[in-house]
Legacy VTK file of the C-alpha trace (Angstrom):
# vtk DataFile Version 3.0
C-alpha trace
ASCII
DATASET POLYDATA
POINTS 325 float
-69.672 15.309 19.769
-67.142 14.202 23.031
-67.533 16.258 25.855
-64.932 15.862 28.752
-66.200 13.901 31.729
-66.412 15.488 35.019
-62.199 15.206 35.805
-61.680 17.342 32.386
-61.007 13.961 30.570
-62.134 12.405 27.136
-65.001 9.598 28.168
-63.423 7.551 25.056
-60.086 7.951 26.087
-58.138 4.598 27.218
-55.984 5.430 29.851
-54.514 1.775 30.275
-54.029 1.436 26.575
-52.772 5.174 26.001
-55.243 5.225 23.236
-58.565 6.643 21.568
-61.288 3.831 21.299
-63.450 5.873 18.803
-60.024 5.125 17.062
-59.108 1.940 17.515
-62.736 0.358 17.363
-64.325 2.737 14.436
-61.878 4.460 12.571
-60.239 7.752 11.482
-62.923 8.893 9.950
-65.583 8.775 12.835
-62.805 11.018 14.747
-64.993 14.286 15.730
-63.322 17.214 13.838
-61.303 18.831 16.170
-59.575 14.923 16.799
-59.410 14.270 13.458
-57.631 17.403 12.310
-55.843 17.766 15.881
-52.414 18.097 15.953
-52.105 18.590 12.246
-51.628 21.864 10.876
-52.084 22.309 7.532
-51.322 25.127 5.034
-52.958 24.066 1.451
-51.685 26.161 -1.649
-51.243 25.572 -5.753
-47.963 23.789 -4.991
-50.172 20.945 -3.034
-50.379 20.274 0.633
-47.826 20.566 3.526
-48.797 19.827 6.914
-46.764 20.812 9.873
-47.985 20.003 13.543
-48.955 21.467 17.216
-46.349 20.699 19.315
-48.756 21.324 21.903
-49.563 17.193 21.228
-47.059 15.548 23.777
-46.164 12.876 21.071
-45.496 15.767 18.559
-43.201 17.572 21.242
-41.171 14.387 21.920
-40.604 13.559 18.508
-39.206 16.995 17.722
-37.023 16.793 20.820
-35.934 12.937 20.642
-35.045 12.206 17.022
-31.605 12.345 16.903
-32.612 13.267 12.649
-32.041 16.656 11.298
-35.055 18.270 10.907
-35.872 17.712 6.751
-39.424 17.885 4.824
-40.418 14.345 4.470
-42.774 14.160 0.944
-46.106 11.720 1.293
-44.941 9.762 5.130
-46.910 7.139 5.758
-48.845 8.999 8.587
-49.766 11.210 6.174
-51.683 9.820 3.361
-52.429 12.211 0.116
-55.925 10.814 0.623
-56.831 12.541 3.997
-58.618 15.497 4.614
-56.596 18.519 5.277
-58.351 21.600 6.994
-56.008 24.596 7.481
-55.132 28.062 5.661
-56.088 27.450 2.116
-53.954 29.698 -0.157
-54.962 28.016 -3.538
-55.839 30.307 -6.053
-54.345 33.689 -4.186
-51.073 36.127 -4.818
-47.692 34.047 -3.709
-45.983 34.901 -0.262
-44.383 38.833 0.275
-40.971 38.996 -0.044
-41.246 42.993 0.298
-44.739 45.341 -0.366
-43.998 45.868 -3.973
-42.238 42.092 -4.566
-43.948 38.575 -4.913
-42.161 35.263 -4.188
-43.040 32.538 -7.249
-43.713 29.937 -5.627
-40.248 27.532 -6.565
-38.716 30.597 -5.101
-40.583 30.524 -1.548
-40.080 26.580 -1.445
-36.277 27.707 -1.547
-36.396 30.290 0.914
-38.710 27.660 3.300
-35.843 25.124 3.152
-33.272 28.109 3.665
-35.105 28.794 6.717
-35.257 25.229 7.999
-31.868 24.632 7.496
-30.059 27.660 8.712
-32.109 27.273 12.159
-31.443 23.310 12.823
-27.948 23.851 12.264
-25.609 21.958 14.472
-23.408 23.391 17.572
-21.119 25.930 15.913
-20.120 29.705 17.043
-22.782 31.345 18.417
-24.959 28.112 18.334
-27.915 29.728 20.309
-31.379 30.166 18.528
-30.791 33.802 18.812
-27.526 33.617 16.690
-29.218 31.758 14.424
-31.808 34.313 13.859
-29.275 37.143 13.399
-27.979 35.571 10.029
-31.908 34.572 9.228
-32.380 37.789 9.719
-29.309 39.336 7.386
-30.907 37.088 4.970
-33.747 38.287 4.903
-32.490 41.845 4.225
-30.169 40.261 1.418
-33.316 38.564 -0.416
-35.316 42.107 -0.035
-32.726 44.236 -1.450
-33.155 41.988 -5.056
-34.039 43.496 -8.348
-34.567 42.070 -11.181
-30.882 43.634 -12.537
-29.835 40.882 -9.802
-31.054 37.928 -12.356
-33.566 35.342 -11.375
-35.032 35.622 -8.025
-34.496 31.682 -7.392
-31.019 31.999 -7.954
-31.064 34.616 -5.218
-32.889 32.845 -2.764
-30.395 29.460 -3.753
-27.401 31.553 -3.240
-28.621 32.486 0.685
-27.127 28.818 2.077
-23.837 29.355 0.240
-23.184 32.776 1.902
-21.836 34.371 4.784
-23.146 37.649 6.249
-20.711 40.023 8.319
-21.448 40.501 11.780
-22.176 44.260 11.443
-24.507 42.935 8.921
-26.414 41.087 11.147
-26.156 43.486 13.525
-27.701 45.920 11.319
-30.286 43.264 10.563
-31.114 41.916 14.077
-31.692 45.459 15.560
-34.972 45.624 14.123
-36.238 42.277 15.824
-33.516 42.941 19.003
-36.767 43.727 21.105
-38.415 40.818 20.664
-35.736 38.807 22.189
-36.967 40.629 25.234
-39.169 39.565 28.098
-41.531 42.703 27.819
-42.132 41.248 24.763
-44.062 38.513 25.854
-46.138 40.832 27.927
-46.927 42.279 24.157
-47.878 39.123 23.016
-50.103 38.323 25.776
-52.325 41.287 24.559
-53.252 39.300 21.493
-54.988 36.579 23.258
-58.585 37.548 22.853
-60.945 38.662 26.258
-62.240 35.078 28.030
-59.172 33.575 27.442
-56.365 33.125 29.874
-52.671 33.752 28.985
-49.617 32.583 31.089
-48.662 35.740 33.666
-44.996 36.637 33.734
-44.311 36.294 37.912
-40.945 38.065 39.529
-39.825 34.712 39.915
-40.321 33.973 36.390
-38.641 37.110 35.487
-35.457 36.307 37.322
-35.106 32.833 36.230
-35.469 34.821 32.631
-32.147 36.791 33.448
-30.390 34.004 34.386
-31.515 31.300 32.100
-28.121 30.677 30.140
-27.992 27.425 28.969
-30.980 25.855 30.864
-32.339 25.209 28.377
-30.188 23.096 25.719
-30.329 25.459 22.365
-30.704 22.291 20.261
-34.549 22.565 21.993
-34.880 26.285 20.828
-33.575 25.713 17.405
-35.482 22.612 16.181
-38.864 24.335 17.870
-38.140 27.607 15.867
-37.005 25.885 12.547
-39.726 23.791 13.117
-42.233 26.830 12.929
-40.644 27.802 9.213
-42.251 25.226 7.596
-45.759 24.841 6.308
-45.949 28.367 7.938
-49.456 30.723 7.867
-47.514 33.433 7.968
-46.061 33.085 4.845
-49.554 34.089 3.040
-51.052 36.617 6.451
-47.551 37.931 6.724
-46.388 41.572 5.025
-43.120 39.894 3.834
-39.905 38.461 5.105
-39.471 40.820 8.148
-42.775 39.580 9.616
-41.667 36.274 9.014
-38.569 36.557 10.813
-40.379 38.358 13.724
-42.829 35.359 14.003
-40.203 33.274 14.157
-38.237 35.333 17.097
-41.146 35.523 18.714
-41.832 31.777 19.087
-38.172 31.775 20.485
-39.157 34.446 22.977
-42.291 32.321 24.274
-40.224 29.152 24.515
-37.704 30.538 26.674
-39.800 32.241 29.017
-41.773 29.116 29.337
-38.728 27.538 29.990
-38.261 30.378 32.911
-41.488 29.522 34.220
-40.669 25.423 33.791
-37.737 26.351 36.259
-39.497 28.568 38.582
-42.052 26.307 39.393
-39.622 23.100 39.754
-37.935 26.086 42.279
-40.868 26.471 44.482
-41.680 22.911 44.271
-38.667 22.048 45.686
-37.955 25.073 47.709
-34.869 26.005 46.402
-33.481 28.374 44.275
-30.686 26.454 42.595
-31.182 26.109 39.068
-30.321 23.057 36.588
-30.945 22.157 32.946
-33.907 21.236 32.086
-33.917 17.345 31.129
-35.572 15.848 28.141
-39.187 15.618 30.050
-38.915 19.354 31.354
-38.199 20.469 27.614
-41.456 18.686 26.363
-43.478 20.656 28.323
-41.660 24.032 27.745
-42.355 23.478 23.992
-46.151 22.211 24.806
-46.935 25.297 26.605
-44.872 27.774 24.704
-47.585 26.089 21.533
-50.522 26.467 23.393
-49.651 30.100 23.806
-48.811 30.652 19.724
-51.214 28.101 18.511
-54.124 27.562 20.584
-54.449 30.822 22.329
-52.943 33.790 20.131
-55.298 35.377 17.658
-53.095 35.302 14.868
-54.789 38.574 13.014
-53.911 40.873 16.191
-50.560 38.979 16.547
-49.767 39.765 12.623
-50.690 42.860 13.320
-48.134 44.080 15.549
-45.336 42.199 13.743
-46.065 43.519 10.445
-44.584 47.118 11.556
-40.992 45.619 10.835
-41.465 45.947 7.457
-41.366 49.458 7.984
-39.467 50.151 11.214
-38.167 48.139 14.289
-40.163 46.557 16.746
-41.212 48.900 19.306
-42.687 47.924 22.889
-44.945 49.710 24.936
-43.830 50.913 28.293
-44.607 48.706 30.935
-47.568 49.214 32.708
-48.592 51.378 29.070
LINES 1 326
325 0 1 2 3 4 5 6 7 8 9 10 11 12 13 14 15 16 17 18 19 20 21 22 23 24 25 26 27 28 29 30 31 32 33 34 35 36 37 38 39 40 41 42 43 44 45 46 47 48 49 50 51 52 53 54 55 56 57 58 59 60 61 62 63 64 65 66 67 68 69 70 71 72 73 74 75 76 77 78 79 80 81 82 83 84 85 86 87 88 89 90 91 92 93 94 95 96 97 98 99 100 101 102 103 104 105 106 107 108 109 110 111 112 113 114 115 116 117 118 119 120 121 122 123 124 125 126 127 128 129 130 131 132 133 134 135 136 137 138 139 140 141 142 143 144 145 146 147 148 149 150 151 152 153 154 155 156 157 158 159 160 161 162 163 164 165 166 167 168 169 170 171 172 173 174 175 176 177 178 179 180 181 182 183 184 185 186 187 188 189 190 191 192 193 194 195 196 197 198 199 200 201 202 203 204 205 206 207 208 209 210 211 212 213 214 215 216 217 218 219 220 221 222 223 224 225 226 227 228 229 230 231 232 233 234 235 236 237 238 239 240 241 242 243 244 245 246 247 248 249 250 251 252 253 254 255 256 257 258 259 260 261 262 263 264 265 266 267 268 269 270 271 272 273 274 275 276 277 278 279 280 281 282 283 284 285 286 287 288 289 290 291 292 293 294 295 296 297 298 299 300 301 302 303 304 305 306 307 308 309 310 311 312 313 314 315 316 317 318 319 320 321 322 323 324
């Protein structure tokens, strides 16, 4: 057991070296558990094991930010040998994802619809190239894939066809309204409510709120779409989720928190500096937007309560309380 030393820091920590000496000098395996498993995320079914990680890890945040690669599943990396110890959701044995209540993914099928997902959200400047436009034609997809029956033909073949097609924009208007809340910043306040009593979420100041109204492009939207696609793979969700819709909303919602962190990011540089002119936030800035915006989702967030709330999309929009309800 490691327990920080009196500045909040790990004792076995080499600052000079910028690395762990239980590590370096015993191994992997003597790693306590929460180091060992720490920032891997791991979601274990009958198709094998897929890891994804907590960008709240500073080197996970940069390489999401820095790589000038497309995001892309990567099978057995070197980092992560078959041989390891994976502890995370364990969905071996169980029902397959939700598409709708009454409608199982197979399993090929949700592989398809994961790399759909990836894809369509890491996609390079084009049109509306923000996260948000993104998620409208995730969304239309979404309602595409749930409106199969089996007088449609295979199910794979429907969730292949998603790539190849084009949804009208009153489609995905009619799709997006029932996440439209979520992009939001009363939102977050909801979200904040599923952090359990003891812990401490991130307020929302006036400040912050204001820098949330005029965020623009502040933040560069190549930031928000890798960090969102990056959330679509290896996802919980797919087997505590109600089907597609909640996915989707999960995945709206970790755009939500990453741009009010990014709010917050520029209201603090603000005060710092006592000004109030804003500027994009450089490559450093955006590391820490994504590490807070995953100790939020990942680290603070109980999931069940979070799930919870999404899950009414299946069934209607998104609704918010009033503020102050």
């Amino acid at each position: 057991m490691l327990l920080p030393d009196a500045t909040g820091h790990c004792p076995f920590h080499d600052r000079e070296a910028h690395r762990c000496r239980v590590h370096s000098e015993h191994g992997e395996t003597m790693l306590p558990s929460s180091c060992f498993h720490f920032p891997r995320r791991a979601l274990v079914d009958d198709r094998g094991v897929f890891v994804n990680l907590s960008h709240f890890c500073p080197t996970a945040a940069t390489l999401l930010l820095r790589s000038p690669d497309r995001l892309a599943v990567v099978e057995s990396p070197g980092a992560f040998p078959g041989a390891r110890e994976y502890d995370g959701l364990d969905g071996r044995e169980a029902w397959p994802p939700l598409v709708r209540a009454d409608l199982l993914f197979d399993l090929p099928s949700y592989t398809r619809w994961e790399g759909f997902l990836l894809s369509a959200l890491d996609q390079p400047a084009a049109g509306d190239a923000s996260v948000w436009g993104q998620l409208r034609l995730v969304a239309a997809a979404a309602e595409h894939l749930r409106a199969w029956t089996p007088e449609d033909g295979p199910l794979h073949a429907r969730v292949g066809g998603l790539e190849r097609r084009t949804p009208s924009d009153d489609e995905c208007d009619r799709a997006w309204g029932r996440y439209a809340p979520l992009a939001d910043i009363e939102a977050y306040e909801r979200v904040r409510r599923c952090v359990p009593d003891g812990l401490r979420p991130p307020a929302v100041s006036a400040d912050v709120r204001r820098r949330w109204r005029a965020l623009g492009g502040q933040l560069p939207m190549r930031v928000a779409r890798r960090y969102v696609a990056a959330k679509a793979f290896a996802a919980w969700a797919a087997y505590d989720a109600f089907g597609v819709r909640t996915m989707v909303a999960e995945l709206a919602v970790a755009a939500l928190v990453l741009h009010v962190e990014a709010a917050r990011r520029l209201a603090d540089a603000s005060a710092a500096a006592g000004s109030a002119a804003g500027r994009a936030l450089d490559d450093a800035a955006c590391i820490e937007v994504v590490r807070a915006a995953d100790w939020l989702l990942m680290h603070l967030v109980d999931r069940s309560a979070l799930l919870e709330w999404l899950g009414q999309v299946e069934q209607r929009p998104i609704d918010l309380p009033a503020p102050g309800a």
